[in-house]
Residue frames as a rotation matrix with the C-alpha (Angstrom) as fourth column:
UNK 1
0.813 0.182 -0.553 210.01
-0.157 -0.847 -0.509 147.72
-0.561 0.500 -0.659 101.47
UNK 2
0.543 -0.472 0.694 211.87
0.707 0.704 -0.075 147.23
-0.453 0.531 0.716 98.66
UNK 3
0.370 -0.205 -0.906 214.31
-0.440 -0.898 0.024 150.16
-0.819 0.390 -0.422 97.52
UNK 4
0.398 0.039 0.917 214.39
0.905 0.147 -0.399 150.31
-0.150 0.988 0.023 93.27
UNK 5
0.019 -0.398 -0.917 216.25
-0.167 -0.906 0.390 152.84
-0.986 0.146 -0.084 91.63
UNK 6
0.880 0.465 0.094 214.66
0.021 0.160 -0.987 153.12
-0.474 0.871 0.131 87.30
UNK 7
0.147 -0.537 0.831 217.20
0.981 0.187 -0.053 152.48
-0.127 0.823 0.554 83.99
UNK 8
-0.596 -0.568 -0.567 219.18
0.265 -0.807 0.528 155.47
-0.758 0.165 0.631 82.93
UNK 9
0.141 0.839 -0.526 217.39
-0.221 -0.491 -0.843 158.03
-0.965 0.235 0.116 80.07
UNK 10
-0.137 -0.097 0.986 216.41
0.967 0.202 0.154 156.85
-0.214 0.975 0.066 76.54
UNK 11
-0.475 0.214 -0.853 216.62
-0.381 -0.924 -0.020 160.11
-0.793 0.316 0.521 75.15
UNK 12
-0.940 -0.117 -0.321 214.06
-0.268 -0.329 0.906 160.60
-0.211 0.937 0.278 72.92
UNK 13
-0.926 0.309 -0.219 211.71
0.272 0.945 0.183 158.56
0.264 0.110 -0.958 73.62
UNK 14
-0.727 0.384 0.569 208.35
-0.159 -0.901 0.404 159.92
0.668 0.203 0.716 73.45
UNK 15
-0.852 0.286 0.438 205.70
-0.496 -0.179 -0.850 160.47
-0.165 -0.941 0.294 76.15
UNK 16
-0.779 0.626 -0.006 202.58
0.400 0.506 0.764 158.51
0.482 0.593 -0.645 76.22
UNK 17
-0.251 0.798 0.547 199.41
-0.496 -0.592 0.636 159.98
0.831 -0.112 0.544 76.78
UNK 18
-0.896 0.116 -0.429 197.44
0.433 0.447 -0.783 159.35
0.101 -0.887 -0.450 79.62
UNK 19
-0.043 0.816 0.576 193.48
-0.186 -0.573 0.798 160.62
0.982 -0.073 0.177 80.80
UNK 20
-0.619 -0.431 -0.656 193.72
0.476 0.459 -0.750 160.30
0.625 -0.777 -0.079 84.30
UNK 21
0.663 0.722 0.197 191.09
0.217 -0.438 0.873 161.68
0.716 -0.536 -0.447 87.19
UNK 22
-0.153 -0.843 0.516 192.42
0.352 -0.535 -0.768 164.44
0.923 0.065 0.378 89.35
UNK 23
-0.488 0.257 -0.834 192.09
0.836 -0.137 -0.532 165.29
-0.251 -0.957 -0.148 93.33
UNK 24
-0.716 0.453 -0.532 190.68
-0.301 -0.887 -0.350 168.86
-0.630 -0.090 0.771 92.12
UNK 25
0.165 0.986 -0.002 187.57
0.042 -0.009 -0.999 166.62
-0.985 0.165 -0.043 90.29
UNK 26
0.661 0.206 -0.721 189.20
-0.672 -0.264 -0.692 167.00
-0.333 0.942 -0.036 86.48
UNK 27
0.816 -0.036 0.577 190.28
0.152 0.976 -0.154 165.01
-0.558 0.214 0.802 84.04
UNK 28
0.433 -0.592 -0.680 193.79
-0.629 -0.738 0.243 165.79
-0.646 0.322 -0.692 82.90
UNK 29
0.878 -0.181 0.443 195.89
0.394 0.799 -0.455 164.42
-0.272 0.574 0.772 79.88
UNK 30
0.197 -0.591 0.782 198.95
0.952 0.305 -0.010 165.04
-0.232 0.747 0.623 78.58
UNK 31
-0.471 -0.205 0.858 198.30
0.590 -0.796 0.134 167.94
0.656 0.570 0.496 76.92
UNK 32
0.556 0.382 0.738 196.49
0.003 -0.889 0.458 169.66
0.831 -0.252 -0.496 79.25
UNK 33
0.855 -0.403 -0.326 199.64
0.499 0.471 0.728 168.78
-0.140 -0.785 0.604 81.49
UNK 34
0.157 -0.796 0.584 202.35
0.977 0.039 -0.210 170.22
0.144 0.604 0.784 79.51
UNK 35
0.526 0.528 -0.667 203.86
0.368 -0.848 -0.381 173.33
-0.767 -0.045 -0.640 78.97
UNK 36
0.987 0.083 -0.140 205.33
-0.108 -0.306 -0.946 175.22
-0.121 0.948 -0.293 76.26
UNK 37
0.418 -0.879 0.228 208.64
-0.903 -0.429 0.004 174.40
0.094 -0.208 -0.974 77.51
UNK 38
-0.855 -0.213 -0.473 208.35
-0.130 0.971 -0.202 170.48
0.502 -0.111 -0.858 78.64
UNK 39
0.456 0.710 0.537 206.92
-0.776 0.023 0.630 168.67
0.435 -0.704 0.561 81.18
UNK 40
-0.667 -0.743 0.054 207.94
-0.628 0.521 -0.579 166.78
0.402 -0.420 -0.814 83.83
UNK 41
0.637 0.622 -0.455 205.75
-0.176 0.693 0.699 163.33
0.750 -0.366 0.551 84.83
UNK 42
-0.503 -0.535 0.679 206.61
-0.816 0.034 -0.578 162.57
0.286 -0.844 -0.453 88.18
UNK 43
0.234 0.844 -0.482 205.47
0.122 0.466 0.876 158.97
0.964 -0.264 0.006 89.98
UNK 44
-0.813 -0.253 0.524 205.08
-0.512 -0.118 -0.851 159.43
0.277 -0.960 -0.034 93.66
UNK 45
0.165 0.794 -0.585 202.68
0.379 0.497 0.781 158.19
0.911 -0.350 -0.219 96.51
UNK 46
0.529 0.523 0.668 201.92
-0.363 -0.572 0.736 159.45
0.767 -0.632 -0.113 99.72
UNK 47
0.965 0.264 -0.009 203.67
-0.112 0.440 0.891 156.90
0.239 -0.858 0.454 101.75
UNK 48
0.788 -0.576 0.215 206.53
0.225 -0.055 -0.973 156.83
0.572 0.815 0.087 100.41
UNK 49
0.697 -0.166 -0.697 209.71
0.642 -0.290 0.710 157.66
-0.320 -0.943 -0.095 102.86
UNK 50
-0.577 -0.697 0.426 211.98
0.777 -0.307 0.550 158.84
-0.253 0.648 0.719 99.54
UNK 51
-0.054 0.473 0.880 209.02
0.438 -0.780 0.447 161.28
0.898 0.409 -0.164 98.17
UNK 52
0.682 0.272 -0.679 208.85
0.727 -0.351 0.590 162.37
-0.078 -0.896 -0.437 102.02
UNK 53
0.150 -0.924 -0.352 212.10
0.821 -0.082 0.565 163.15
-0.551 -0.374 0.746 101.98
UNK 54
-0.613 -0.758 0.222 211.76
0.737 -0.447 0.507 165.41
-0.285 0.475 0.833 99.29
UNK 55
-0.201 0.725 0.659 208.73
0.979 0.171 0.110 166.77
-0.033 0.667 -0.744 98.98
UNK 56
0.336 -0.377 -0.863 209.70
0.494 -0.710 0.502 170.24
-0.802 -0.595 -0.053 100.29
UNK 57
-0.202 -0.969 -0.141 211.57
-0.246 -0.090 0.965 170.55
-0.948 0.230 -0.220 97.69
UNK 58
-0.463 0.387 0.798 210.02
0.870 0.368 0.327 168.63
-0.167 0.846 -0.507 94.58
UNK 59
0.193 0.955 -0.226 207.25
0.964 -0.227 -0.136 171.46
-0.181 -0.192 -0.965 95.16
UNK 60
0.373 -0.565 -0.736 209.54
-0.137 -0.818 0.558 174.47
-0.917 -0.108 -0.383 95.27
UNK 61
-0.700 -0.467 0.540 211.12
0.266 0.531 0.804 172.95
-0.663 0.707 -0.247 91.92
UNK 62
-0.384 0.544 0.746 208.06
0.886 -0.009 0.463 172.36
0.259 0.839 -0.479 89.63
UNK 63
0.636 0.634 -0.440 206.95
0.661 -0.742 -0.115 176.00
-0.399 -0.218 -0.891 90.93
UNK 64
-0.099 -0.875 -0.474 210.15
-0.501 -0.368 0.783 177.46
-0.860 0.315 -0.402 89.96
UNK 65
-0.826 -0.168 0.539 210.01
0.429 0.435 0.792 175.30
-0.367 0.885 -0.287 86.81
UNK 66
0.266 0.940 0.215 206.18
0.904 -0.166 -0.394 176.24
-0.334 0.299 -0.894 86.02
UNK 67
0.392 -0.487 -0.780 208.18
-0.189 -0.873 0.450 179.89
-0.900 -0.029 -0.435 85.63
UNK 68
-0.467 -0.784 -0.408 210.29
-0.535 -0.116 0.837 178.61
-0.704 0.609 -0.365 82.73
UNK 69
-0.184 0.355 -0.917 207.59
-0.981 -0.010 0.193 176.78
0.059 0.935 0.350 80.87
UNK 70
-0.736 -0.601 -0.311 207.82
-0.535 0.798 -0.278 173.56
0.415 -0.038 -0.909 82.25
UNK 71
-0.039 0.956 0.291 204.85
-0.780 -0.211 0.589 171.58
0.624 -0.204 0.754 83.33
UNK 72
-0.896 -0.443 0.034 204.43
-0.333 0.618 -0.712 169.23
0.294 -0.649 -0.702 86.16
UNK 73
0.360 0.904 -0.232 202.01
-0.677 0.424 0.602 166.29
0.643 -0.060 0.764 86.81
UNK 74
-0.825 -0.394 0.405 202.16
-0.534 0.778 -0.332 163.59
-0.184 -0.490 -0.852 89.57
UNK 75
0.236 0.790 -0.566 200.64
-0.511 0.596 0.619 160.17
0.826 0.143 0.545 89.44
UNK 76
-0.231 0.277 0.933 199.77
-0.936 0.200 -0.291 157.99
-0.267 -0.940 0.213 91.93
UNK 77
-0.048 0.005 -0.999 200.06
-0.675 0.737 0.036 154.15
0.736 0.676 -0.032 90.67
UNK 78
-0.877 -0.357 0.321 200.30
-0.480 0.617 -0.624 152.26
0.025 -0.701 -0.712 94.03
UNK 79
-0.314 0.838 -0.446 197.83
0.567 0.542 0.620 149.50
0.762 -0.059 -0.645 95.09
UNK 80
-0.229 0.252 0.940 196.29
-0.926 -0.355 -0.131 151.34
0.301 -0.900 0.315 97.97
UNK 81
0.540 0.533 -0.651 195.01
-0.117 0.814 0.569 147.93
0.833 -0.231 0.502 99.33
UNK 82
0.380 -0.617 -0.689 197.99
0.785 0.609 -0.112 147.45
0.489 -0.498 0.716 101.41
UNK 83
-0.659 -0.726 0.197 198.92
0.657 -0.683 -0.320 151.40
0.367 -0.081 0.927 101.50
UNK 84
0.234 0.753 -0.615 195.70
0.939 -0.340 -0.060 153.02
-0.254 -0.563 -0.786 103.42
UNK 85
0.254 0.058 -0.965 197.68
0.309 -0.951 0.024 156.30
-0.917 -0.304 -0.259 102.83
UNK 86
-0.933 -0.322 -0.159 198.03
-0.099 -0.193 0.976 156.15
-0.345 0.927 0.148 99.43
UNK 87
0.117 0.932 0.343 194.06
0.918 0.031 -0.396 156.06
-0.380 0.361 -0.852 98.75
UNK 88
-0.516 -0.015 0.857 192.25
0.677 -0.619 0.397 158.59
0.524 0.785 0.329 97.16
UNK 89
0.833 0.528 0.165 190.91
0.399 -0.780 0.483 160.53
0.384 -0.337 -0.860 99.79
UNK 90
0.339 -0.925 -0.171 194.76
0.717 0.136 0.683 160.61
-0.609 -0.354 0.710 101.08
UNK 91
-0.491 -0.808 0.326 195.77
0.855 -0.376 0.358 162.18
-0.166 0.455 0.875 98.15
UNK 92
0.470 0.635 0.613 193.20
0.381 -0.773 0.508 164.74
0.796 -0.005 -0.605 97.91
UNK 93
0.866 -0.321 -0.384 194.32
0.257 -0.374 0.891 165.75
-0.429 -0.870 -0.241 101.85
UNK 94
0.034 -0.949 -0.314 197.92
0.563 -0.241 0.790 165.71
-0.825 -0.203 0.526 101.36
UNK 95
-0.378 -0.416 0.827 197.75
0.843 -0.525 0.121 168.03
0.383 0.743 0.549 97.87
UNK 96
0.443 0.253 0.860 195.73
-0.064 -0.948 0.312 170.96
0.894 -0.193 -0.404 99.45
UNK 97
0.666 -0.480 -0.571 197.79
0.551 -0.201 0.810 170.09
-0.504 -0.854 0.130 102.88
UNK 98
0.317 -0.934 -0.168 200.92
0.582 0.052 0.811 170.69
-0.749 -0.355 0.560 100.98
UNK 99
0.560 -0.043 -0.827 199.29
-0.510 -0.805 -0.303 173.47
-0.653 0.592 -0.473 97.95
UNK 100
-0.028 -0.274 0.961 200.43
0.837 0.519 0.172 170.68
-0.547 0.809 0.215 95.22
UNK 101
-0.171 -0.010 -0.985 201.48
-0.690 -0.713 0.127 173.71
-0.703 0.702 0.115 92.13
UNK 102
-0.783 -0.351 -0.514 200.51
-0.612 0.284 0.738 170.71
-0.113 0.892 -0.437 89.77
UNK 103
0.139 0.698 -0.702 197.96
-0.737 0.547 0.397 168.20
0.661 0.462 0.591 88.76
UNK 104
-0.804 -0.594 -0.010 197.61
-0.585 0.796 -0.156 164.52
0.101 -0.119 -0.988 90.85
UNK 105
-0.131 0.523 -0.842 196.55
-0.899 0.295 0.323 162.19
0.418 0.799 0.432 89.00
UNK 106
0.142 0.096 0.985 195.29
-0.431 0.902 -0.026 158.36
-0.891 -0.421 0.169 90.35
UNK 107
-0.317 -0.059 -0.947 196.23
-0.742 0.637 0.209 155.46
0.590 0.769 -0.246 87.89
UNK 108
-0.135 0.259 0.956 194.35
-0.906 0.358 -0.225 153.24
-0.401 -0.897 0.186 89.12
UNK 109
0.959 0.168 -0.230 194.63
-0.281 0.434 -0.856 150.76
-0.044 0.885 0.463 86.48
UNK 110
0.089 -0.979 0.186 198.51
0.368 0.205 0.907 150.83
-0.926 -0.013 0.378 86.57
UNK 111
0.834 0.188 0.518 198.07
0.537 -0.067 -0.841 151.20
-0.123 0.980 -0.156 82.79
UNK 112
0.965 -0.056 0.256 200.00
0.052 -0.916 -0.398 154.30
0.257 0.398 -0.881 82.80
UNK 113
0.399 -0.869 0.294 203.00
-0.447 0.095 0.889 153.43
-0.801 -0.486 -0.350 85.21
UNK 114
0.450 -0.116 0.885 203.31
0.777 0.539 -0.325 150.16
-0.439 0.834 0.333 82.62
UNK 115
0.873 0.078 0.481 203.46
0.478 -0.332 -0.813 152.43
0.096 0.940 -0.327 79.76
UNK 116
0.608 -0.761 0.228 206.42
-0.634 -0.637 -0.438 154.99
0.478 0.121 -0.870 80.96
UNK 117
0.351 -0.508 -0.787 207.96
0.511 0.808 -0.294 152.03
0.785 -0.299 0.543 82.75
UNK 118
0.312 -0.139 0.940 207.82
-0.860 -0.462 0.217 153.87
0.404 -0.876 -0.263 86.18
UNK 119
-0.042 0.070 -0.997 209.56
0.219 0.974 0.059 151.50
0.975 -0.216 -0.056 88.78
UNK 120
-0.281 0.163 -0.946 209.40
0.920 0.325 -0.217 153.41
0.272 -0.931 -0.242 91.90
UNK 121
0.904 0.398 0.156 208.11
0.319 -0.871 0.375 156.49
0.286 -0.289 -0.914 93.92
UNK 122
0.379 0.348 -0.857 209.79
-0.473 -0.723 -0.503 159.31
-0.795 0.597 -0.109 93.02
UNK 123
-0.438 -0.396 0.807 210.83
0.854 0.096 0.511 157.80
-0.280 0.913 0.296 89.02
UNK 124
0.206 0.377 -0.903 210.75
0.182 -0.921 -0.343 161.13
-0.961 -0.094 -0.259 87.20
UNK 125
-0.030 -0.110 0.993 210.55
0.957 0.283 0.061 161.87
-0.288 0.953 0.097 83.66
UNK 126
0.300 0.078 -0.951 211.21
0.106 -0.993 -0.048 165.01
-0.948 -0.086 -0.306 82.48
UNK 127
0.296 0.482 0.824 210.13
0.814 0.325 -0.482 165.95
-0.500 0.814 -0.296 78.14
UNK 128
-0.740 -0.450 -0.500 211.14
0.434 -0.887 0.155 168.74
-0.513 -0.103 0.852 76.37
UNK 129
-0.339 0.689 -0.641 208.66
-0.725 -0.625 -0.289 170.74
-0.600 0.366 0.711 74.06
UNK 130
-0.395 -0.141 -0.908 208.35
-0.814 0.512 0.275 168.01
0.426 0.847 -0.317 71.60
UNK 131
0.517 0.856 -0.020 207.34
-0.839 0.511 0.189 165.82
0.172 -0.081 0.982 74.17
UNK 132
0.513 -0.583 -0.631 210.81
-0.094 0.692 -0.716 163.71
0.853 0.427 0.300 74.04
UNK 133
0.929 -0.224 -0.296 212.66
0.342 0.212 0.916 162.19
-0.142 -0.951 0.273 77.18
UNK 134
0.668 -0.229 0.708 215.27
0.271 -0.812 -0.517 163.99
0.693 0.537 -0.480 78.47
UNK 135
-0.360 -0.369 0.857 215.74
-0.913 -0.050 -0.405 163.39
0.193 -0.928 -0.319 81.93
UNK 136
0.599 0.614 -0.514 215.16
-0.267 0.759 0.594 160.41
0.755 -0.218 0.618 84.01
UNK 137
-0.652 -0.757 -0.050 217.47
0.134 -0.050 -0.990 161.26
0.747 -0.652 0.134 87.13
UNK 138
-0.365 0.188 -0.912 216.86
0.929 0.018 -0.368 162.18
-0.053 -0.982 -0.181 90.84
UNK 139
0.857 0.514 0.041 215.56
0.430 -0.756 0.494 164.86
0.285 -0.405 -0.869 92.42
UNK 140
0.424 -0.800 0.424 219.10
-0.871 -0.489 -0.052 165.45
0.249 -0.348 -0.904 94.45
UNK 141
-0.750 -0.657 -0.076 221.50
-0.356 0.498 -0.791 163.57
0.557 -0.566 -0.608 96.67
UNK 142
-0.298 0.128 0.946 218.51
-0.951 0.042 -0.305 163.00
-0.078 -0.991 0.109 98.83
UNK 143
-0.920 0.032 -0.390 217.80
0.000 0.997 0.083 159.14
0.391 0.076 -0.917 99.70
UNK 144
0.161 0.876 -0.454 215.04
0.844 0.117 0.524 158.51
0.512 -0.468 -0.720 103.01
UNK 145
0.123 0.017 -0.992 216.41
0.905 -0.413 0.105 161.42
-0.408 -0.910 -0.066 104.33
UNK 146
0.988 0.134 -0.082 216.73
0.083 -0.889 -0.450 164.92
-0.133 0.438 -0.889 102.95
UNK 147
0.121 -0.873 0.472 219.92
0.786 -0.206 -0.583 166.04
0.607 0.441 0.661 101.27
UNK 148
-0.437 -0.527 -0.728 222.02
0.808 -0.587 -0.060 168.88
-0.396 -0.614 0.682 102.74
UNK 149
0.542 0.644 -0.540 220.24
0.252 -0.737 -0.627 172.22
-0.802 0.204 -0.562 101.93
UNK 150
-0.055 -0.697 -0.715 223.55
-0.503 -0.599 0.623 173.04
-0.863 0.394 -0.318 99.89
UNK 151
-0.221 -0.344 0.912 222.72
0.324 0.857 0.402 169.90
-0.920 0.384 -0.078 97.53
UNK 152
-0.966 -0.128 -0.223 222.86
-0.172 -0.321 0.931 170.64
-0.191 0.938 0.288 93.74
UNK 153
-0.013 0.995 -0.097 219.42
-0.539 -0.088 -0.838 170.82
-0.842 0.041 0.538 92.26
UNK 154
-0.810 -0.585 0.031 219.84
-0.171 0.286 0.943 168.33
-0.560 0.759 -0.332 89.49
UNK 155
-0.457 0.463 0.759 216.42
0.824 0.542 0.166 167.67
-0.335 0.701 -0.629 88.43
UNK 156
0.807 0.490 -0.330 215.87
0.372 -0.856 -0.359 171.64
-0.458 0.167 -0.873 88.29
UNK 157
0.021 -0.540 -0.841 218.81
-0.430 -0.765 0.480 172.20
-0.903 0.351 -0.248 86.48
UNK 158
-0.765 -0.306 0.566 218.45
0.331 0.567 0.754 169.47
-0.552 0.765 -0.332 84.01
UNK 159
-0.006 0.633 0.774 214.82
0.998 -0.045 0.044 170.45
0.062 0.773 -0.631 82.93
UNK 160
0.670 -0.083 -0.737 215.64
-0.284 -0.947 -0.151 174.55
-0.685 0.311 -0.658 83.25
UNK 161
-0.736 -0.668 -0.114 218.56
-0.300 0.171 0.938 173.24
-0.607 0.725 -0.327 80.48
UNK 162
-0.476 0.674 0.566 215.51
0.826 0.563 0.024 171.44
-0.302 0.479 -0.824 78.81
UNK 163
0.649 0.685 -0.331 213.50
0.517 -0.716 -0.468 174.68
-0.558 0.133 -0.819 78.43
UNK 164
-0.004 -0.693 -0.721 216.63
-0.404 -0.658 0.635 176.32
-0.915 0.293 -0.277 76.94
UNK 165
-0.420 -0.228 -0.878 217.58
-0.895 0.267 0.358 174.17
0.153 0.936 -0.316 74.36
UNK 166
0.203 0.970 -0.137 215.64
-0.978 0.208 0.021 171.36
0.049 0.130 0.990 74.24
UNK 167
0.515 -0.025 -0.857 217.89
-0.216 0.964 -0.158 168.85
0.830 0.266 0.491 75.99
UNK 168
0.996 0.056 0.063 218.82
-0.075 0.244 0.967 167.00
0.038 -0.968 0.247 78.89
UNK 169
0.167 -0.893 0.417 222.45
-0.964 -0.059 0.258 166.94
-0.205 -0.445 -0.872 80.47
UNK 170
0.214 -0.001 -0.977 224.12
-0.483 0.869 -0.107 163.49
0.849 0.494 0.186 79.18
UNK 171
-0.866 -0.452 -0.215 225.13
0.031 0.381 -0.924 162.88
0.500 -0.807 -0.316 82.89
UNK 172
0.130 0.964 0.234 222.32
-0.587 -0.115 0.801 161.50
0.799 -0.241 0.551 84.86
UNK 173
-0.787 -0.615 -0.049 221.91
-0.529 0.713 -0.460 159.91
0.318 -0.336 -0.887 88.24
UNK 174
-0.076 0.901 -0.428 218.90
0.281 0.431 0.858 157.64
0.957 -0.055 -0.285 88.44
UNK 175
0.516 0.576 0.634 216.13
-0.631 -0.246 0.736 158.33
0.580 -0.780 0.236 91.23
UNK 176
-0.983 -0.180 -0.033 216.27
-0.116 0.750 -0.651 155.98
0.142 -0.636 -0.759 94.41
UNK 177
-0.393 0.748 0.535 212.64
-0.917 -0.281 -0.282 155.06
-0.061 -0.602 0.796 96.20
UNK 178
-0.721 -0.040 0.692 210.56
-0.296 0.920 -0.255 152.23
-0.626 -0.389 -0.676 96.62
UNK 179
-0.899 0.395 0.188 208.96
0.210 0.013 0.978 150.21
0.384 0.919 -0.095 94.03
UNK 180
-0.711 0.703 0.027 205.80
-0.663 -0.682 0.308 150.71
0.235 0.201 0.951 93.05
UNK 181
-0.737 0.239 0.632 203.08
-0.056 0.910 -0.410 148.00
-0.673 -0.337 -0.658 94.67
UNK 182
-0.711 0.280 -0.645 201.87
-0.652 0.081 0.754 146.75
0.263 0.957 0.125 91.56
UNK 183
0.364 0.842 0.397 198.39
-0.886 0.445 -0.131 144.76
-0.287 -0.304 0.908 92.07
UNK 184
0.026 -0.284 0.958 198.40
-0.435 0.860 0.267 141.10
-0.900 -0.423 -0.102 91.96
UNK 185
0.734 0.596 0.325 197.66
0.250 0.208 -0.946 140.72
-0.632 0.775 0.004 88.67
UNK 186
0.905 -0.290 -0.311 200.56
-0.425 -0.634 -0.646 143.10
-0.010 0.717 -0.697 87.13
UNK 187
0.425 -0.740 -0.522 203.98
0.414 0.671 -0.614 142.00
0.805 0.044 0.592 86.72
């Protein structure tokens, strides 16, 4: 396992689309991702011991964010070949296990990871109304293991600051997590 931790935010830098098949059976895109406030693209994966670590938390967040206008999508870019629990019946289970408040999306293609230059599970991206990057930090302090309950909320305070005024905090500290298992074929 290989721990990756993504390039600091290009502000500005605009979101690419995406059509993407969802565990609830729809196709979601972009726009029907967003909200009137931002959105926040999130890559994770089921196996994952860094998205473990937080997912408690991530969830509580984009609910609490979904409040301020903020939309939230996960994708799901691993090879499953190697990751049994990153399939697609996996993720179906683990979003109604764990009442996902957002879209998750399979890339099965990679296409999409490519495109926002995701390098590992969680790499979070977080748009403001416009659609422009803004964030591209952590969740918290947490690593494989959960931060202290007391830990600052940095990717909920950076995109509740997004919803305000339509920008991200110039201090950022990049995710941590492991990369993404890109098929043989990808780079």
């Amino acid at each position: 396992m290989v721990s990756l931790s993504p390039p600091v935010c290009d502000f500005g830098w605009s979101a690419p689309d995406f059509a993407l098949p969802g565990v609830d059976g729809r196709t979601h895109s972009l726009a029907s991702c967003r909200g009137p406030a931002g959105l926040l693209v999130m890559f994770i994966c089921n196996h994952c011991p860094y998205v473990k670590a937080i997912l408690p938390r991530l969830l509580r967040d984009c609910r609490e964010l979904a409040g301020l206008g903020v939309g939230s999508v996960a994708l799901m870019a691993n090879d499953p070949a190697d990751y049994p629990e990153d399939s697609w019946e996996a993720m179906q289970r683990i979003a109604v296990e764990q009442d996902f408040p957002f879209p998750y999306l399979l890339d099965a293609s990679q296409d999409v990871a490519r495109a926002y230059g995701a390098v590992c599970t969680p790499d979070f991206f977080g748009f403001n109304r416009d659609l422009k990057l803004q964030y591209r930090g952590r969740l918290d302090a947490s690593g494989r293991q959960p931060a202290p309950s007391d830990a600052r909320r940095e990717l909920f305070e950076a995109m509740a600051q997004v919803a305000r005024s339509g920008e991200g905090p110039r201090d950022q500290t990049a995710s941590i997590g492991c990369s993404i298992k890109w098929r043989p074929s990808a780079p």
